[in-house]
BATIKOL-493363 format. One record per residue (C-alpha): x, y, z; residue in one letter. Coordinates in steps of 0.5 Angstrom, whole numbers, padded with zeros to 4 digits, always signed. Each point is the difference from the previous one (the first is absolute). Layout:
BEGIN
XYZA ...
//
This chain:
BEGIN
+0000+0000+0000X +0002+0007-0001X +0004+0003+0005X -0005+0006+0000X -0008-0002+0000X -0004+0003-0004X -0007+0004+0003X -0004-0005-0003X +0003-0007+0002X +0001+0004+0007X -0007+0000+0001X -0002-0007-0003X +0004-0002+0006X -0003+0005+0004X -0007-0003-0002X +0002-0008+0001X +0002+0001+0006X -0005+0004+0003X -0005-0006-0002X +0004-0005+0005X -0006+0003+0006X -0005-0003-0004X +0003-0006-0003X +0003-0003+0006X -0003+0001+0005X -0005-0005-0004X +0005-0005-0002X +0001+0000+0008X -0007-0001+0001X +0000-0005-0005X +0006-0004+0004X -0004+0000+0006X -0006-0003-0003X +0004-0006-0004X +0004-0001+0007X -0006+0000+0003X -0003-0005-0005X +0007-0005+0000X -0001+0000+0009X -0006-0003-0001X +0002-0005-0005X +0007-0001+0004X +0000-0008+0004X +0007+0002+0004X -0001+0004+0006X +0007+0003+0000X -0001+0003-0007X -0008+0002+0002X +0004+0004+0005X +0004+0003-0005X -0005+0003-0006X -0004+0003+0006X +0006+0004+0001X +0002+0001-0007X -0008+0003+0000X +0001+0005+0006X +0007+0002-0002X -0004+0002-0007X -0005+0004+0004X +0006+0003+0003X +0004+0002-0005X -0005+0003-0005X +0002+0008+0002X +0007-0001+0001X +0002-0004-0006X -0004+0005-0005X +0005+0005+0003X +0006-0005-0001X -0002-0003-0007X -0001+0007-0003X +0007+0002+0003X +0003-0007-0003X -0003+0001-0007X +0002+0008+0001X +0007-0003+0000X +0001-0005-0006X -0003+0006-0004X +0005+0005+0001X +0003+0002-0006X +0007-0003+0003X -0003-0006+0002X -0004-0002-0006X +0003-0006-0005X +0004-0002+0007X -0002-0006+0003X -0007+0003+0004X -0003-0005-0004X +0000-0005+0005X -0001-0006-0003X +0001-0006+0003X +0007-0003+0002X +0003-0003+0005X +0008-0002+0000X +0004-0006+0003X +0003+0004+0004X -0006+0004+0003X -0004-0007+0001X +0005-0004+0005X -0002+0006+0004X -0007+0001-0001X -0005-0003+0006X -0005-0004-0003X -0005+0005+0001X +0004+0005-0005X +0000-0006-0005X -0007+0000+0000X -0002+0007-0001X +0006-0001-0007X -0003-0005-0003X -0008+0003+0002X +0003+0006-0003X +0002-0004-0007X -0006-0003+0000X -0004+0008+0001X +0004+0002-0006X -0001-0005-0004X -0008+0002+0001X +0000+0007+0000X +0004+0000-0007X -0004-0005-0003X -0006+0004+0002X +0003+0007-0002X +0003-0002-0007X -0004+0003-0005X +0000+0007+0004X +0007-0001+0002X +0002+0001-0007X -0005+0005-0001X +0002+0005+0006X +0008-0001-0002X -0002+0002-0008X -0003+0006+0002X +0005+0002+0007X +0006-0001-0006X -0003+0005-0003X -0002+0005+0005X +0009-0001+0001X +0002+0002-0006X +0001-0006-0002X +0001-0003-0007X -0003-0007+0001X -0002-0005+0006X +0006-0001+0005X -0005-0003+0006X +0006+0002+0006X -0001+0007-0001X -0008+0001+0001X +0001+0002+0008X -0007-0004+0000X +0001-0007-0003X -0003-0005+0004X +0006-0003+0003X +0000+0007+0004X -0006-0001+0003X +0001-0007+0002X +0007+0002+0002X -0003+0006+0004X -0004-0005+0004X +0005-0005+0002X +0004+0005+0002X -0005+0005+0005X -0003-0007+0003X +0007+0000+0003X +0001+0007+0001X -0007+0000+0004X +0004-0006+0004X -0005-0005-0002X +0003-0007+0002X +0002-0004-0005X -0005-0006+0002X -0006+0005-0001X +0003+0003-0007X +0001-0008-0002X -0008-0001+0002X -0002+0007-0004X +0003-0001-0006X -0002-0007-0001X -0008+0002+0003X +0000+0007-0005X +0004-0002-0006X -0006+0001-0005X -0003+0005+0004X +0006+0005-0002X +0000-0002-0006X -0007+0003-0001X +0001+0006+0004X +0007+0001-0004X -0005-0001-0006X -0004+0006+0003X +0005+0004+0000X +0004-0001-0007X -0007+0002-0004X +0000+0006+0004X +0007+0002-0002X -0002-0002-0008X -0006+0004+0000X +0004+0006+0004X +0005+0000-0005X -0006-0003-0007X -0003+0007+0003X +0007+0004-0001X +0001-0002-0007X +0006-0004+0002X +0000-0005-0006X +0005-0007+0002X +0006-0001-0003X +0003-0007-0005X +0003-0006+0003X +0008+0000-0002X +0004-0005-0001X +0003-0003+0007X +0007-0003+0001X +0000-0007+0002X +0003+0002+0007X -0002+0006+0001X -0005-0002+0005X +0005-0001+0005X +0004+0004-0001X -0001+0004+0007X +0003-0006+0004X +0006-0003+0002X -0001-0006-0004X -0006-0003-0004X -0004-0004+0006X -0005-0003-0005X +0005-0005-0003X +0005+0000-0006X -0003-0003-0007X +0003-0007-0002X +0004-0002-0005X -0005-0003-0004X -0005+0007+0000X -0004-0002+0006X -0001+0003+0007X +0005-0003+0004X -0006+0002+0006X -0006-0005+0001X -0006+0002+0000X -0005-0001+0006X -0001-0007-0001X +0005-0003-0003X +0004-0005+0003X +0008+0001-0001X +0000-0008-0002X -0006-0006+0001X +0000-0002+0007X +0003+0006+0003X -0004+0004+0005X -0001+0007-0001X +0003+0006+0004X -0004+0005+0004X +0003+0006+0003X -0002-0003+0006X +0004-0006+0000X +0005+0003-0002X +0001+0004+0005X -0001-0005+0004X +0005-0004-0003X +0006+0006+0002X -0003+0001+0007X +0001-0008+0001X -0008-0001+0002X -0002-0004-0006X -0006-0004+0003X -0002+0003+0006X -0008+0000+0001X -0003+0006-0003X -0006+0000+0006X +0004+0001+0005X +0001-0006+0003X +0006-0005+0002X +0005+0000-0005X +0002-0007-0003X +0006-0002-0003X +0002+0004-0006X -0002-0004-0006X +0007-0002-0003X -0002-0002-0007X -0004+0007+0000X +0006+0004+0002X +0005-0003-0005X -0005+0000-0006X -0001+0007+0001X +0007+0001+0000X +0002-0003-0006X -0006+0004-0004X +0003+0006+0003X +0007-0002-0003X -0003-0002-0007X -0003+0007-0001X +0005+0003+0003X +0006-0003-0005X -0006+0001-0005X +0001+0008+0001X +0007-0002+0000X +0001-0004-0006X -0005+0004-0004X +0004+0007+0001X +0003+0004-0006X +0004+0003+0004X +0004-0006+0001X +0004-0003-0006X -0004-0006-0004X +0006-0005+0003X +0000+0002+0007X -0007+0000+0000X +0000-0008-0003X +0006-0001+0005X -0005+0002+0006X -0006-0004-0003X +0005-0006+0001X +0001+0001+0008X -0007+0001+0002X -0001-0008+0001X +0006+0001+0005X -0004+0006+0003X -0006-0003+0001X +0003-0007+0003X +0003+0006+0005X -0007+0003+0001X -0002-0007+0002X +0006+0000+0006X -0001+0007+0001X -0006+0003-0001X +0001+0008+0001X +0007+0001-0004X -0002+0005-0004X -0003+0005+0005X +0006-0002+0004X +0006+0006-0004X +0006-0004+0004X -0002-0007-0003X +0007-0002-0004X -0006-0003-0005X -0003+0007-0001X +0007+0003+0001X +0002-0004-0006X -0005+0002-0005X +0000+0007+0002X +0008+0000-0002X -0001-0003-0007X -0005+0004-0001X +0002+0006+0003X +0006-0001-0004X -0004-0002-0007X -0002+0007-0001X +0006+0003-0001X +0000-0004-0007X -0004+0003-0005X +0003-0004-0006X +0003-0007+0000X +0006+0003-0004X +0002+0005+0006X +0006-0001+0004X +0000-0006+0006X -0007-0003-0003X +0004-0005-0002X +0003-0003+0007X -0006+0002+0003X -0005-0004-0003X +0005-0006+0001X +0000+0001+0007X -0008+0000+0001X -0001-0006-0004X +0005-0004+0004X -0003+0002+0007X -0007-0001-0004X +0004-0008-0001X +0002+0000+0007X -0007+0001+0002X -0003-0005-0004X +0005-0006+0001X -0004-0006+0004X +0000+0001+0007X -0004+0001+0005X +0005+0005+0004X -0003+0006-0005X -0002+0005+0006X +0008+0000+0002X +0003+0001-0007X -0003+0007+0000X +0005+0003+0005X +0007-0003-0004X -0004+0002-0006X -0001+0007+0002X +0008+0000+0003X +0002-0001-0008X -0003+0005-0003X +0002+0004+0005X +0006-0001-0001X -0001-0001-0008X -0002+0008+0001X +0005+0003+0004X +0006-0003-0005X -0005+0003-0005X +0002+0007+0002X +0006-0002+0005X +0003+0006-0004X -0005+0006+0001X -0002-0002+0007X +0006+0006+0003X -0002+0004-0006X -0008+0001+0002X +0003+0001+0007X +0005+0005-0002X -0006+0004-0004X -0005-0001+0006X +0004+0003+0004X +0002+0006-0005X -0007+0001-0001X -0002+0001+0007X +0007+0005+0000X -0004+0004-0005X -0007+0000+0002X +0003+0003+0006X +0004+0005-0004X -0006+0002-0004X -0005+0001+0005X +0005+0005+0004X +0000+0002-0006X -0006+0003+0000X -0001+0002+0007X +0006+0005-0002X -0005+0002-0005X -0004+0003+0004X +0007+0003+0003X +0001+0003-0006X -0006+0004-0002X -0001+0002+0007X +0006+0004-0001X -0001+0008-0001X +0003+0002-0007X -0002-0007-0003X -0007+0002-0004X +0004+0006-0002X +0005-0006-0003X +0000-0001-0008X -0003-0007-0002X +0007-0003-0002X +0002+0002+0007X -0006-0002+0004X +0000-0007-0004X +0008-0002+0003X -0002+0002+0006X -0005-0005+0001X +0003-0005-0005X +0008-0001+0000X +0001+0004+0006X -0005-0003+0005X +0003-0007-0002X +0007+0003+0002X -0002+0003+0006X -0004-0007+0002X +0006-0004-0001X +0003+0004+0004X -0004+0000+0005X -0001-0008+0000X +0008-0001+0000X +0001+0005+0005X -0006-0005+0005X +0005-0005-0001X +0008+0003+0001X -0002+0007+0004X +0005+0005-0002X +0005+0003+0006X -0003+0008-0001X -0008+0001-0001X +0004+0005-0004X +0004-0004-0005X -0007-0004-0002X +0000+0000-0007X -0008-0001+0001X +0001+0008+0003X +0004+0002-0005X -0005-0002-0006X -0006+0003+0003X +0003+0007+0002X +0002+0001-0007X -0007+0000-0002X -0001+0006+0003X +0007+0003-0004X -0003-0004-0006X -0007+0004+0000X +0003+0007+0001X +0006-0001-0006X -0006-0002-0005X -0004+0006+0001X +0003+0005-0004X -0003+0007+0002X +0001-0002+0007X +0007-0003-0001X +0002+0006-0003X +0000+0004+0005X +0006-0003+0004X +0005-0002-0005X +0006-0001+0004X -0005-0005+0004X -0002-0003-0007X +0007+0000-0003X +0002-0003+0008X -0006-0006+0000X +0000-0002-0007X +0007-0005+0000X -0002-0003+0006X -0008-0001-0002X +0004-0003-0006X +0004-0005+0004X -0005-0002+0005X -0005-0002-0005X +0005-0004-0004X +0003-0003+0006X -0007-0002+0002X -0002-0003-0007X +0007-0005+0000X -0001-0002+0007X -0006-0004-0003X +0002+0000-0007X -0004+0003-0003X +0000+0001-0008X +0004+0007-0001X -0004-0001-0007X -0007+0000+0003X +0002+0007+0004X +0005+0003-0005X -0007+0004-0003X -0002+0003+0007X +0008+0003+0002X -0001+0003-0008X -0006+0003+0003X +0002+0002+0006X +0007+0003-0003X -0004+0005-0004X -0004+0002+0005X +0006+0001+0005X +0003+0003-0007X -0006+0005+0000X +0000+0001+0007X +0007+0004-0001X -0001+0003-0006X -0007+0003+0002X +0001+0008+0004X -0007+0002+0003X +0001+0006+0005X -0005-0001+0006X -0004-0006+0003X -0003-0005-0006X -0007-0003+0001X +0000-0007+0002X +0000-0005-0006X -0007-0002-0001X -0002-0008+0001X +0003-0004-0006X -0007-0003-0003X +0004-0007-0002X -0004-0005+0003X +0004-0004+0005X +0002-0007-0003X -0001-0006+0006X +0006-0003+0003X +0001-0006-0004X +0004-0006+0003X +0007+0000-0002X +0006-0005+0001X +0008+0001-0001X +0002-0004-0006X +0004-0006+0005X -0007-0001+0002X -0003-0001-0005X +0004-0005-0003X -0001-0003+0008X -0006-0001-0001X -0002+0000-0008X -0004+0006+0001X -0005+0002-0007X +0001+0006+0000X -0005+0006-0004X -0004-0004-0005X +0000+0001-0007X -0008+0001-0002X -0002-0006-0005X -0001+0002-0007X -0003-0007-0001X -0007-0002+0000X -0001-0003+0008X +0003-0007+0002X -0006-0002+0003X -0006+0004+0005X +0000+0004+0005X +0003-0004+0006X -0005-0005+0004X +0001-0006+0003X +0000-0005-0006X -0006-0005+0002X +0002-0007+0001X +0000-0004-0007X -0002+0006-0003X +0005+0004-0005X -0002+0006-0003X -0003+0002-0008X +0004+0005-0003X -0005+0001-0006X -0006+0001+0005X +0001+0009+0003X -0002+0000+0008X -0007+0004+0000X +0001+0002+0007X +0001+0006+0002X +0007+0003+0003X -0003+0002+0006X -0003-0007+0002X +0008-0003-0001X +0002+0000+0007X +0007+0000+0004X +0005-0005-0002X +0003-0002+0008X +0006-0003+0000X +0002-0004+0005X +0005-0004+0001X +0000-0006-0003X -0005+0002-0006X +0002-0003-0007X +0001+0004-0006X +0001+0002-0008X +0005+0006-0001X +0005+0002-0006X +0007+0000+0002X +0005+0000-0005X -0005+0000-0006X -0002-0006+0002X -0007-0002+0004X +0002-0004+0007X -0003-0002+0005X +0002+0003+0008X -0002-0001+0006X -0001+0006+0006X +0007-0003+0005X +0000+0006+0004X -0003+0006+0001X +0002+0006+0004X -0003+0002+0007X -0003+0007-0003X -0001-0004-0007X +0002+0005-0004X +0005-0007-0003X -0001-0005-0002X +0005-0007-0002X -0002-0005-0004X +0004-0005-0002X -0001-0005-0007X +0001-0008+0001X +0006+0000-0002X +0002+0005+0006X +0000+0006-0004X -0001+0005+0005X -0004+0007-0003X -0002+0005+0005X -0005+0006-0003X -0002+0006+0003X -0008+0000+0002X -0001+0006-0005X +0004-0003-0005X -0004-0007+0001X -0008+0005+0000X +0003+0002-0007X +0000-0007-0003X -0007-0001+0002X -0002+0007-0003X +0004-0003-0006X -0003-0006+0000X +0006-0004+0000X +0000-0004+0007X -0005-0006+0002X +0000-0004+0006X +0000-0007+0000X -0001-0001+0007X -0002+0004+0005X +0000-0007+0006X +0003-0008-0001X -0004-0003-0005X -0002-0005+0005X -0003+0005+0004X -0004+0001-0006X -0002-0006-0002X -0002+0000+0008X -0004+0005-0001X -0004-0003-0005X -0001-0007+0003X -0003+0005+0006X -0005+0004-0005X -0001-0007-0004X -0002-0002+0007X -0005+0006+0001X -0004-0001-0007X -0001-0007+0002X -0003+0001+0006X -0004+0007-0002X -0003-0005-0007X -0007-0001+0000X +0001-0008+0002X +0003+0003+0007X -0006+0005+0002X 
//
């Protein structure tokens, strides 16, 4: 959405949220009367109990979460929220479940299953609110995550006020399920009224664009909805199928059962028996088979690898048996193992690259040592894991000293840089400064505040005997010289002071430029300037007192990160880079969906101001031009203020890169992250959420 809202689409916001007085409180009183009707029908004691309380909380609620939802889907419709993940669709990952209490494992999968009727029942109207929204927006053609009144928002809105009215989690699960399809009608309600409203305005809807096959889930780390397979088919089961004949279906409810290590308690609340050990490890190796299948069907992992991987999955399987929660558990050595040969498989794009080779002959002998007969397959994970260990350090044996040689050097420079800046500020609270020339101004905030800065840095480490004798002092006192010397009306007047300061000014700046070897080249410009207002100064005569130089109108350019040329080389540093003359390599940088690449023939219809932010975090994967070549590097380190950034390319290339320059390659479109987290985190996620459809599917209510 448009950073500025336009009046009309301000007000159609304006109107939706004030019908949440009329609607709402409706739906509530809907809910109560199915609660009521369920309480009469319900045979358990214990569940009787827990509707009536549902139906008070609903009675008791009704004001405040008018007031909650309106500020709720105020929020998700601000021009800065819009197209950011307000939309609320049902998610849940692996990690958030192991935490979750069976209360909140309900209210997820009660949500799904709402979602799921309230879309099915708004998707005429849906479309048609989104048409005209679009074009209210400015917009050329539909793009459903800029309408800030998308169903998705509403229902997003909901679940979010619920929690915020504190409502507890048992009795938001118990009014989801009991008022699903009555808030799809009053969303009904609402969405014709918006139409009309706009019908009546003449706002005529806009045309369906072409829509990248990935870009649905673009907003996200990863896809959770699953990879595509080989063969063109989804790699996600639908609600109902079963991964193989005879193999039980997983519920978000059993699997977080699973994680917790409670499979088989009595759900009515009576005695626990013993866990039903078939059960358990049944489950287990589902949850293995369709985690390797998001594995072995991601794109993102060269075809060997992935057929590689596919070969150890009966060894992983007989491990689930043994070893039921190995996955969930980060430090298992069978995890350990597939998230290095993974992790490490990621590095190659093509099988032609440097060390592909080795590589693949290593993995496919772990994969020979994991399927030799034997009954001992759990205990040959730690060894194996220890070999590749071994394998990947002998790898990059030779680039281990020089990543710590740029950490360090990076950490030396992040330093430098930000007192760098403080000094800035120093500077242009100086007296005579505004009153500077620009080329004056400009060396003052870029090389002579790095000079001052090293000084004062290498100054906290070895103190001098004398404050005195402080380089640090001497480099900041010649500022003030500096700035009298370069006014020339000013400097006229007191020639024997000029002709006095002048060598000295001269001196002290070159001395402070060579203590960090700054290019005399870069500078040579600046001193042929100051020269000639030095020049002019002595030559000019004006009797009386001169008026004070007006301000310089040249804006003042930002300080820029800057490093010494031994620095650079320390740490592969990119410098300024060249703008690319060539069509863009690939889209605007997103996390690339597991399985799926991008079309490069198909143009992105979304709008740029619903790209979001690129985080780059430690660990994250991607696509970037070095050399002229398209290489895959991973964020290694990252600078506490993160202003730097170290990655490094399989083979232990180290390149560090300024945040700027990197916000530069996306502006370019020539950086693309391959992998925000592990793969197998991925591919977790996905059994989690092919869990949650399972349990939300029509046979499960």
């Amino acid at each position: 959405m448009n950073a500025t809202v336009r009046p009309e689409v301000d007000a159609y916001t304006q109107y939706a949220l004030s019908q949440t007085a009329n609607w709402l409180p409706r739906w509530l009183d809907q809910v109560s009367v199915a609660l009521k009707n369920l309480e009469a029908t319900e045979p358990g004691l214990m569940e009787r109990k827990a509707l009536n309380a549902a139906r008070l909380e609903a009675d008791r609620h009704r004001e405040s979460l008018v007031e909650a939802y309106r500020a709720e889907l105020e929020s998700c419709t601000r021009p800065e929220q819009s197209g950011a993940g307000q939309g609320g669709k049902a998610r849940v990952s692996f990690d958030e479940l192991e935490l979750m209490g069976d209360d909140q494992v309900q209210e997820t999968v009660e949500f799904a299953r709402l979602q799921q009727v309230v879309e099915m029942t708004l998707e005429d109207l849906d479309a048609e609110l989104n048409a005209r929204m679009c074009s209210a927006l400015g917009l050329q053609q539909v793009s459903p995550d800029a309408n800030p009144l998308r169903s998705a928002a509403f229902i997003g809105a909901l679940s979010r006020a619920m929690k915020a009215d504190r409502v507890e989690a048992s009795v938001r699960g118990r009014w989801l399920k009991a008022g699903s399809a009555a808030l799809g009608e009053q969303l009904a309600g609402v969405f014709l009224l918006l139409i009309e409203k706009l019908d009546e305005n003449g706002v005529k809807p806009v045309g369906f664009g072409v829509t990248r096959p990935f870009a649905a889930s673009r907003s996200g780390a990863s896809s959770v909805s699953g990879p595509r397979s080989r063969r063109g088919e989804s790699s996600m089961l639908k609600p109902g199928e079963r991964g193989m004949p005879g193999d039980p279906l997983l519920t978000l409810d059993q699997l977080h059962r699973l994680l917790v290590g409670n499979l088989g308690a009595d759900e009515s609340g009576g005695q626990v028996p013993q866990v039903n050990q078939a059960m358990v490890r049944n489950l287990a190796s589902e949850v293995v088979t369709l985690m390797m299948r998001q594995i072995t069907d991601d794109k993102r992992i060269l075809q060997p690898i992935r057929d590689i991987l596919h070969g150890m999955k009966p060894a992983l399987i007989d491990l689930a048996r043994a070893d039921p929660r190995f996955f969930a558990d980060r430090h298992n050595p069978a995890r350990r193992l597939l998230d290095a040969i993974i992790e490490r498989s990621l590095g190659f794009k093509s099988e032609a690259e440097s060390g592909y080779a080795p590589f693949a002959a290593e993995i496919r002998g772990i994969q020979r040592a994991l399927l030799r007969a034997g009954d001992d397959v759990p205990e040959r994970f730690p060894g194996l894991l220890e070999r590749l260990q071994q394998f990947s350090s002998r790898a990059i044996e030779t680039s281990q000293e020089a990543r710590g040689l740029a950490v360090n050097t990076l950490v030396r420079v992040e330093q430098r840089n930000l007192l760098a800046e403080r000094l800035v500020h120093e500077f242009r609270d100086l007296k005579d400064f505004s009153k500077a020339p620009g080329v004056v101004r400009r060396f003052l905030t870029g090389p002579w505040a790095q000079v001052v800065a090293q000084a004062r840095l290498e100054e906290g480490v070895r103190p001098p005997l004398l404050p005195a004798d402080a380089a640090s002092r001497r480099y900041f006192e010649v500022i003030v010289d500096l700035l009298w010397s370069c006014q020339v009306g000013l400097a006229s007047l007191n020639r024997p002071r000029l002709v006095k300061v002048i060598p000295v000014i001269l001196r002290t700046l070159r001395e402070g430029l060579d203590s960090i070897d700054y290019p005399r080249a870069a500078t040579e410009g600046f001193f042929q300037a100051l020269m000639g207002l030095h020049e002019a100064a002595y030559k000019t005569q004006r009797p009386g007192v001169p008026e004070d130089n007006p301000p310089s109108r040249q804006d003042m350019e930002d300080v820029s990160m800057w490093m010494q040329s031994q620095e650079a080389k320390d740490t592969g540093f990119m410098t300024d880079l060249p703008p690319d003359t060539q069509p863009p390599a690939y889209e605007n940088t997103q996390p690339l969906p597991p399985g799926e690449l991008p079309d490069a023939q198909m143009p992105d219809t979304r709008p740029m101001e619903s790209r979001l932010p690129v985080e780059f975090t430690v660990g994250a994967w991607f696509e970037m031009p070095l050399e002229g070549v398209t290489t895959r590097c991973q964020i290694t380190w990252a600078s506490p203020h993160g202003t730097l950034y170290l990655f490094n390319t399989v083979s232990g290339k180290s390149v560090s890169m300024t945040r700027r320059n990197l916000d530069r390659l996306i502006d370019q479109d020539r950086l693309r992250m391959i992998a925000r987290q592990s793969v197998v985190d991925d591919a977790l996620d996905a059994v989690a959420q092919q869990a949650l459809q399972n349990s939300s599917s029509p046979d499960k209510t």
